[in-house]
C-alpha positions as CSV (number, residue, x, y, z in Angstrom):
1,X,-107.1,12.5,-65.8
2,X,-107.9,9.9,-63.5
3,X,-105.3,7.5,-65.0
4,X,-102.2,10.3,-65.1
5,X,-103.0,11.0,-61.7
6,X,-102.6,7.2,-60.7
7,X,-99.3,6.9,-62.3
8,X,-98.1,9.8,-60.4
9,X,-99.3,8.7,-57.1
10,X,-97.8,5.3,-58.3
11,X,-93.9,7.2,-59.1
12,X,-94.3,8.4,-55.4
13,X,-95.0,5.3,-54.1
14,X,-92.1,3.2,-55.8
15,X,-89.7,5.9,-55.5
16,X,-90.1,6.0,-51.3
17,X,-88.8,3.0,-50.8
18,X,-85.1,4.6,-52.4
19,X,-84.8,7.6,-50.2
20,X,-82.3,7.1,-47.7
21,X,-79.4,8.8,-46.2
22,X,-76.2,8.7,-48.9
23,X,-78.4,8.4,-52.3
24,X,-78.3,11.6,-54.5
25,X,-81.1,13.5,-56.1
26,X,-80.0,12.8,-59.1
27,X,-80.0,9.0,-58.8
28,X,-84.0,9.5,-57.4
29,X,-84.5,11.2,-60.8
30,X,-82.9,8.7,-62.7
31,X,-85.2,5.9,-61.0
32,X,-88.5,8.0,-61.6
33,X,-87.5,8.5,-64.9
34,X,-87.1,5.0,-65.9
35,X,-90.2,3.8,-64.2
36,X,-92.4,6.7,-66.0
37,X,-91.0,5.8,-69.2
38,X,-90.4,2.5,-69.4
39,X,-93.1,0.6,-66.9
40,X,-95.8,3.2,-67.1
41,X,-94.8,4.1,-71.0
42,X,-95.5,7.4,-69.8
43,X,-93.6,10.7,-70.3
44,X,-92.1,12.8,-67.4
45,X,-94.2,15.9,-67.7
46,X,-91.4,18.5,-66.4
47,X,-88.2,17.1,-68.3
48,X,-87.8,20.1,-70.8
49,X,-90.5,21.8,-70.0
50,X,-89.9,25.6,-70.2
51,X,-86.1,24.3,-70.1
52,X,-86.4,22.6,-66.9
53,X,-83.7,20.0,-67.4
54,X,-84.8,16.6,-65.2
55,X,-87.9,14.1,-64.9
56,X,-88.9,15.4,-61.3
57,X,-88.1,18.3,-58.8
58,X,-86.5,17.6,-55.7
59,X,-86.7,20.3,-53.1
60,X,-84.4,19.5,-50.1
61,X,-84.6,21.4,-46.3
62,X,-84.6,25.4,-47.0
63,X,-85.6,24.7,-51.1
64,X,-89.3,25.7,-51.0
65,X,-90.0,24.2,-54.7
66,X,-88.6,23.5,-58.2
67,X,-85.1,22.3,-57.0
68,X,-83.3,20.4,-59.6
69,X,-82.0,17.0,-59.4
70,X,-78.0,16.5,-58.9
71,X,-75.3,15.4,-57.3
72,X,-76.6,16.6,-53.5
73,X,-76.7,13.0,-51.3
74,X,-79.6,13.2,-48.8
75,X,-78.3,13.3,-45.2
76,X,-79.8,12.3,-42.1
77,X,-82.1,14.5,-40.8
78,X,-83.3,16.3,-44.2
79,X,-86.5,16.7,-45.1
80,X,-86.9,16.2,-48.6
81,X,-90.2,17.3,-51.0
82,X,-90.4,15.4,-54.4
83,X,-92.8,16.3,-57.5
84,X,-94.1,14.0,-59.8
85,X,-96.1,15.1,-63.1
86,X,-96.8,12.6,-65.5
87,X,-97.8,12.9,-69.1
88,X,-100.9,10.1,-70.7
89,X,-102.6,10.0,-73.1
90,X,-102.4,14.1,-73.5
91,X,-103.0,14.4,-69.6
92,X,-101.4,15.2,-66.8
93,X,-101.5,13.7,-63.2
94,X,-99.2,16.6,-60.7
95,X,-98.3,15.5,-57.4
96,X,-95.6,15.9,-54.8
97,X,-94.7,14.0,-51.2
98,X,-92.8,15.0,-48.2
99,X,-89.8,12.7,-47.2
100,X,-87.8,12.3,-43.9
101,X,-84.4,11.0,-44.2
102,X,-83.2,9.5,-41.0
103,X,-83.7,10.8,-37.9
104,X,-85.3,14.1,-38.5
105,X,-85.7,17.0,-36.2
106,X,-89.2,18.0,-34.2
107,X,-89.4,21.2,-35.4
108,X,-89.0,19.7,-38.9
109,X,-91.3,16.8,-38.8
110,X,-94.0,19.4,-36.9
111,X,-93.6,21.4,-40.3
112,X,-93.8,18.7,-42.7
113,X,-97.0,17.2,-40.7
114,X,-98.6,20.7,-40.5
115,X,-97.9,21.1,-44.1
116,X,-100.0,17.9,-44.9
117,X,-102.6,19.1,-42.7
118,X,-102.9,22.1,-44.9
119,X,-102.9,20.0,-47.7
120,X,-106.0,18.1,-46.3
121,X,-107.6,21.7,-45.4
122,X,-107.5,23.1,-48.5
123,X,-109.4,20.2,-50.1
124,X,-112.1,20.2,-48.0
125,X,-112.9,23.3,-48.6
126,X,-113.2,23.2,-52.2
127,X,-116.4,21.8,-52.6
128,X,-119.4,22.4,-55.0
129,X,-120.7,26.1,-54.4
130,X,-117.9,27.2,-52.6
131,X,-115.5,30.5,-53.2
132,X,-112.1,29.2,-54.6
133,X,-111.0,31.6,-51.9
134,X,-111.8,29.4,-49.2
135,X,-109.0,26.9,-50.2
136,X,-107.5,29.8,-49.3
137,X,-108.6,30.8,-46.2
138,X,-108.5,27.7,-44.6
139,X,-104.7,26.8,-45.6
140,X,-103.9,30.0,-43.8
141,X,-106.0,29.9,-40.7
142,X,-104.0,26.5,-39.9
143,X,-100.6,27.8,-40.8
144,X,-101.1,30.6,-38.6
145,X,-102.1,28.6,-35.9
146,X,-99.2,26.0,-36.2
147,X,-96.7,29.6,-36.2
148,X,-95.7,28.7,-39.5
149,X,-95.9,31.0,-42.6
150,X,-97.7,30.7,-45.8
151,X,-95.4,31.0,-49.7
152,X,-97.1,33.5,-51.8
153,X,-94.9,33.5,-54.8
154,X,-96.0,29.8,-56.0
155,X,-99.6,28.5,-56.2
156,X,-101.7,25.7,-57.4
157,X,-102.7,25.8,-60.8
158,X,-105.8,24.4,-62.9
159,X,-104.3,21.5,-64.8
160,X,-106.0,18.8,-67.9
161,X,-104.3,18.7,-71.2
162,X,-102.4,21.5,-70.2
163,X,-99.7,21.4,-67.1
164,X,-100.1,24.8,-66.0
165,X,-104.0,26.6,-66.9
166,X,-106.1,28.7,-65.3
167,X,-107.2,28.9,-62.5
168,X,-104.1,30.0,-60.6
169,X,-105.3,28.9,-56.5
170,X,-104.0,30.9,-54.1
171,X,-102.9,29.3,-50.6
172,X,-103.5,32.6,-48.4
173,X,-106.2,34.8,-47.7
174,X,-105.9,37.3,-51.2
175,X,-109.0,39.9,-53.0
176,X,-108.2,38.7,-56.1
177,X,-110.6,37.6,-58.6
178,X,-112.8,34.9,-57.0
179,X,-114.4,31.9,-58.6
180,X,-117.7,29.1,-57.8
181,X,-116.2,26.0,-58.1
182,X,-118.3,23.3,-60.1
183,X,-118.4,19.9,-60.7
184,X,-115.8,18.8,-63.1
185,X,-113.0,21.3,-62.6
186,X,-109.8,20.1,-62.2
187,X,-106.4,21.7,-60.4
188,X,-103.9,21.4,-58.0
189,X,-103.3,22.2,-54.2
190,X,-100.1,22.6,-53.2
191,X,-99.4,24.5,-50.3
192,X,-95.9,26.0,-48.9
193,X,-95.0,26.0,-45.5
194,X,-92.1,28.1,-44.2
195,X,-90.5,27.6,-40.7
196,X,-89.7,31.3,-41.2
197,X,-90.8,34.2,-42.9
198,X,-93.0,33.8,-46.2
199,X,-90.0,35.4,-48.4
200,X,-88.4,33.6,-50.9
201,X,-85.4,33.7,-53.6
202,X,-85.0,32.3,-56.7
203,X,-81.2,30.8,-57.6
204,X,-79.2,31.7,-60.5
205,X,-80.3,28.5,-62.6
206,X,-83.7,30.0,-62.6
207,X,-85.6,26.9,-61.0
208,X,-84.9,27.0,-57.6
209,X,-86.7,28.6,-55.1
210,X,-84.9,29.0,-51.6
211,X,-86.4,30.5,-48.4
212,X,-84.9,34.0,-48.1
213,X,-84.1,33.5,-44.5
214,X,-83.0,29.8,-45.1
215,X,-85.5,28.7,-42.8
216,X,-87.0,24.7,-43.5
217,X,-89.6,24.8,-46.2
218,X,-92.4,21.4,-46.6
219,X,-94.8,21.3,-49.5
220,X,-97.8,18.6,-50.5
221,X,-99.6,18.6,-53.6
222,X,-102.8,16.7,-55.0
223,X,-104.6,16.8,-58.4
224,X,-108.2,17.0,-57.8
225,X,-112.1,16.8,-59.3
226,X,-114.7,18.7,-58.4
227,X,-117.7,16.3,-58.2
228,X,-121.3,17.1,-56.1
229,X,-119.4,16.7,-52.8
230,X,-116.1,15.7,-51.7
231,X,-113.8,16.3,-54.6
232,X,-112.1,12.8,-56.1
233,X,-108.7,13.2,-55.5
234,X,-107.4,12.0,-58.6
235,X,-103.5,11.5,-57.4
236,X,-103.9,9.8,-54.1
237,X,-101.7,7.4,-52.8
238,X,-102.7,3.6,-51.6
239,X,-101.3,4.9,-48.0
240,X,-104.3,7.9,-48.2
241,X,-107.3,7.0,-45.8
242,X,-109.9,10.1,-47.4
């Protein structure tokens, strides 16, 4: 796990230095592709998985997740999410990164930063002991604060030998079925972050998920480990200071 999730943190940090105004999000797939495969002698987690048909997801201004590489060039001004999952040794490392392109709005940046902050929320609440609804609970009490909504159709996810396992963690305050963490779980956070209302529509390929009202959407995902404190994040970056 620890090794996936360093060659995922490592396809976001090569691939950065690419986005720019005019390139498409196809071409960005094409690079992340190469690099997993042929530098990391990895595999590209998502390409045919359940019949998604690229290497990564790219999920540009009002696409809240699972947008699909193509002939879109990035404009100034976009925001721009991209998701990494990479296949070793039977394991998977799943992250994603926000990206702005040009000169980008304050509204949008405030999003995308608030976004992160959730992201960094979420983690430290899930320590040793604690209710897995307190990841929660504390992604939505600073969403609501920032005037910003919370996605409830997409969640984190626990994740190992398998991409997508149980258990499924929610970014909102929910009732469902609760759960201790313990050392030596591992799973995603991801949350969603709508300018707008929460609401979201899935496209006719299937994949994409839009914001209903078309509103800006920002996401940020880590794998982590439960350990006896903080947890290990197993996919940060070089740029991370926790």
């Amino acid at each position: 796990m620890r090794v996936a999730g360093r060659l995922a943190s490592e396809v976001l940090e090569m691939i950065g230095g690419h986005v720019r105004p005019g390139i498409s999000t196809g071409e960005l797939d094409r690079l992340c592709h190469e690099y997993i495969v042929r530098k990391q002698q990895a595999i590209p987690a998502p390409l045919n998985y359940k019949g998604f048909p690229k290497s990564i997801c790219t999920s540009v201004n009002h696409v809240v997740c699972h947008g699909i590489p193509g002939d879109r060039r990035l404009r100034d001004g976009d925001i721009l999410n991209i998701d990494v999952t990479v296949l070793k040794d039977r394991y998977h490392g799943d992250t994603s990164k926000m990206f702005l392109v040009g000169k980008v709005l304050r509204r949008a940046r405030r999003l995308v930063e608030a976004a992160y902050e959730c992201l960094l929320r979420g983690m430290d609440a899930a320590r040793p002991g604690h209710s897995l609804r307190a990841v929660g609970a504390a992604i939505q009490a600073y969403a609501d604060a920032q005037r910003f909504s919370v996605v409830r159709d997409f969640c984190g996810h626990g994740i190992g030998s398998n991409f997508h396992e149980a258990p499924s963690v929610l970014h909102y305050r929910n009732r469902g079925p609760d759960l201790i963490l313990e050392p030596g779980m591992t799973f995603t956070i991801e949350p969603m972050l709508n300018a707008g209302s929460h609401e979201v529509k899935l496209l006719a390929d299937g994949w994409t998920a839009v914001t209903r009202d078309r509103s800006l959407s920002a996401q940020w995902e880590h794998t982590l480990l439960i350990t006896t404190d903080y947890p290990e994040i197993l996919t940060r970056r070089t740029e991370e200071r926790f």
